[in-house]
C-alpha positions as CSV (number, residue, x, y, z in Angstrom):
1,X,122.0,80.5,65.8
2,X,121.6,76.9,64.9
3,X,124.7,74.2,66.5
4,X,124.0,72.1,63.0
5,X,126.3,74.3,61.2
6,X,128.8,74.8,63.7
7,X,131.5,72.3,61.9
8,X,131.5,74.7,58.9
9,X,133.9,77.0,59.9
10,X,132.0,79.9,57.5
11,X,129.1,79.0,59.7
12,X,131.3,79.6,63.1
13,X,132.5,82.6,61.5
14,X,128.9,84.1,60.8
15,X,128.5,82.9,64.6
16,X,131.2,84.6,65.7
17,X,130.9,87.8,63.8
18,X,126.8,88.2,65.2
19,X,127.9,87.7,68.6
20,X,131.0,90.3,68.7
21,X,128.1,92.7,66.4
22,X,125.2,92.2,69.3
23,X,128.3,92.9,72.2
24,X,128.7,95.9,70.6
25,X,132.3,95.5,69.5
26,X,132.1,95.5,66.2
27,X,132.7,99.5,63.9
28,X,131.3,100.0,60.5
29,X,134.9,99.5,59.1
30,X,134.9,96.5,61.4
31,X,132.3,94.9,59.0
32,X,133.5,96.2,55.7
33,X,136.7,94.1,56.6
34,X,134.9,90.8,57.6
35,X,130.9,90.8,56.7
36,X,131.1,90.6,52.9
37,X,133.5,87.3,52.8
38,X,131.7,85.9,55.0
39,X,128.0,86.7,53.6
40,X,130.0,84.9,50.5
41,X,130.9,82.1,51.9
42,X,128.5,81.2,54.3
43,X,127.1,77.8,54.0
44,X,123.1,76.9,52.7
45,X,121.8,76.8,56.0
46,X,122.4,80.1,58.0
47,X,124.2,79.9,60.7
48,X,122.5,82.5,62.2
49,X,118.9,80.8,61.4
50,X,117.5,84.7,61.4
51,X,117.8,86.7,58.5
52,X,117.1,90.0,60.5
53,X,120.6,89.3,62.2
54,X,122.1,89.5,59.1
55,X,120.1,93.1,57.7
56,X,120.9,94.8,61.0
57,X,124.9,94.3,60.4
58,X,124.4,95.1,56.7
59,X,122.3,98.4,58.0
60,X,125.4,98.9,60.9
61,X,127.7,99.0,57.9
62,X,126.4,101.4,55.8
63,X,125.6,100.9,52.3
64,X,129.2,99.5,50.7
65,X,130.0,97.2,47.5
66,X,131.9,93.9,47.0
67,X,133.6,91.8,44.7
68,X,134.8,88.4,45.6
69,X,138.9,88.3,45.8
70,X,138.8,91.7,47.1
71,X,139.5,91.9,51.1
72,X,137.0,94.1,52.2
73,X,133.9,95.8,51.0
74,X,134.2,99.9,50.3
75,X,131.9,102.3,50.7
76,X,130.2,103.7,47.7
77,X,127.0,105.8,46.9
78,X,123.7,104.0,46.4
79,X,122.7,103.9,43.5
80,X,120.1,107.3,42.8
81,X,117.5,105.5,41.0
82,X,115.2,102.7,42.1
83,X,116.3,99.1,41.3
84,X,114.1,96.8,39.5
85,X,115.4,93.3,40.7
86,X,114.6,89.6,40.6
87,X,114.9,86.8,43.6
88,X,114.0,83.1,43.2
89,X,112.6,81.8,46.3
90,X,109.7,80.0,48.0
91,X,106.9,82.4,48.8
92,X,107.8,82.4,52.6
93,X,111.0,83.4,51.7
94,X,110.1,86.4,49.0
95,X,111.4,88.7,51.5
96,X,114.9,87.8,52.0
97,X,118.2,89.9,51.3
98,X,119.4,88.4,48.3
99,X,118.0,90.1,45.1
100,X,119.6,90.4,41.4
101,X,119.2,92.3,38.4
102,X,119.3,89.0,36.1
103,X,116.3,87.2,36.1
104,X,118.3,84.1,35.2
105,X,120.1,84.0,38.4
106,X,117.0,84.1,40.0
107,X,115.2,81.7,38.2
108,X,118.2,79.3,38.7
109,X,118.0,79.9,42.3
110,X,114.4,79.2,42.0
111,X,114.9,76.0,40.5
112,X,117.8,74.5,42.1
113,X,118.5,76.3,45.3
114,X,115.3,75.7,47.7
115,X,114.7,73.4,50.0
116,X,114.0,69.6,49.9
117,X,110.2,69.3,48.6
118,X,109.6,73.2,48.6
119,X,108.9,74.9,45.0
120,X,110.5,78.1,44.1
121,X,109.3,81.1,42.2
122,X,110.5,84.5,40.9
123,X,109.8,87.7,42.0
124,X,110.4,91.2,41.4
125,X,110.5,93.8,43.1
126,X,111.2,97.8,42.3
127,X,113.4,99.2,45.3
128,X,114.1,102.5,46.5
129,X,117.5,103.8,46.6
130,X,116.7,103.8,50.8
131,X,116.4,99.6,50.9
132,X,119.4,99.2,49.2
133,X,122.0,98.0,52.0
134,X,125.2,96.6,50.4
135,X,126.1,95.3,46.1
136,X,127.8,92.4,45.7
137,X,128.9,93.5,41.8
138,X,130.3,89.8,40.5
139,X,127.1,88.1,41.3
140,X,124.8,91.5,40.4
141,X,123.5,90.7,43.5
142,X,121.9,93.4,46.2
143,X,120.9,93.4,49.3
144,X,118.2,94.4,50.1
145,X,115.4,95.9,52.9
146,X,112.6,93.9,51.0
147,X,109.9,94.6,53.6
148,X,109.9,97.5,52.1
149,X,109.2,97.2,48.5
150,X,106.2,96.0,46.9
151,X,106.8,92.3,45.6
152,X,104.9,90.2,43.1
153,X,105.3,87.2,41.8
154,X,106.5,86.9,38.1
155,X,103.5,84.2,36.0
156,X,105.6,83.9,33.5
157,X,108.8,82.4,32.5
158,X,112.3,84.4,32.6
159,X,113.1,84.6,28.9
């Protein structure tokens, strides 16, 4: 957890949240009703400053989808078939959670959403119904067990 976020209140929420989910008090249904809004709305720099924090509440969960407005995610199937999705992101950060199915989005987020001085890329990656963790629909956004999958880089540009 990193104190430089602590006046965001998203970012004391996230805090908040991790700590009641590693004292154990904290159901599946728990998370459906607070985890999605608050993946939403957390500020740029994680609060939690560990990614893994955030995949093993996703994985505690159970796979579920979202749509911003509604109050709490609900469970649904994975989808069957394997997911061929896109993520725009330095090449430390290949592997995180976030993942699309529009390569614009993550082109964007290549281009405009990385860190001061660091260049962004897109990859892709074909994931199995098994590293799917949770859909945010309005964003065509998964999340995703990326360690999993076999990532590349794309060379060339999103058309």
């Amino acid at each position: 957890m990193t104190a430089s976020a602590a006046s965001d209140p998203w970012a004391d929420d996230a805090i908040a949240l991790y700590a009641r989910f590693r004292a154990g008090e904290l159901s599946p249904d728990d998370l459906l009703a607070e985890l999605p809004q608050i993946w939403r709305c957390r500020p740029r720099r994680d609060p939690l400053g560990n990614p893994e924090a955030w995949r093993r509440m996703f994985e505690h969960a159970g796979y579920f989808e979202w749509k911003s407005g509604e109050s709490r995610g609900r469970r649904a199937r994975r989808p069957w078939r394997r997911q061929l999705l896109y993520r725009g992101a330095t090449e430390d950060r290949r592997l995180g959670l976030s993942w699309t199915k529009n390569p614009r989005i993550a082109e964007h987020f290549a281009r405009h959403r990385q860190p001061d001085g660091e260049t962004g890329h897109v990859w892709t990656g074909v994931f199995a119904p098994s590293l799917l963790l949770a859909r945010v629909r309005d964003e065509q956004e998964f999340l995703v067990r990326a360690g999993g999958a076999k990532v590349r880089r794309l060379r060339t540009p999103v058309p």
